[in-house]
C-alpha positions, 0 to 999 in steps of 0.5 A: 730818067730821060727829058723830053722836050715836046712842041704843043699848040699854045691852047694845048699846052696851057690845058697841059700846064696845070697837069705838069707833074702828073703828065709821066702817069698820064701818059703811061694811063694813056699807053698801057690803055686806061678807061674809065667807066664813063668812057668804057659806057659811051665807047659802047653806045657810040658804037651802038649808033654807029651802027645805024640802030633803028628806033627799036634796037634802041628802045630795046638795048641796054649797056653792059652790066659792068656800065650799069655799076 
């Protein structure tokens, strides 16, 4: 097993702290493309509206079937 040693802004490495021992899985989640639903869903409608929708396409649009379990 390799040690790394990382610089972290302080507010960053406070939020990391309580997450010490889980940081190897969340970093290879992170690597290997993890999503959860949630963020698969907003991923989809914040690229709906990135596409300047009108009032109507989004009245009409509707998330995915796989976001709507």
């Amino acid at each position: 097993m390799v040690e790394m040693t990382m610089q972290l802004p302080d507010n960053l490495a406070e939020q990391l702290r309580p997450l010490n021992g889980y940081l190897p899985t969340v970093l290879q989640l992170t690597l290997t493309g993890f999503k959860t639903l949630t963020t698969e869903t907003s991923t989809e409608i914040i690229g709906l509206l990135a596409t300047e929708p009108t009032p109507q396409h989004i009245l009409d649009y509707h998330v995915s079937e796989r976001a709507q379990l």
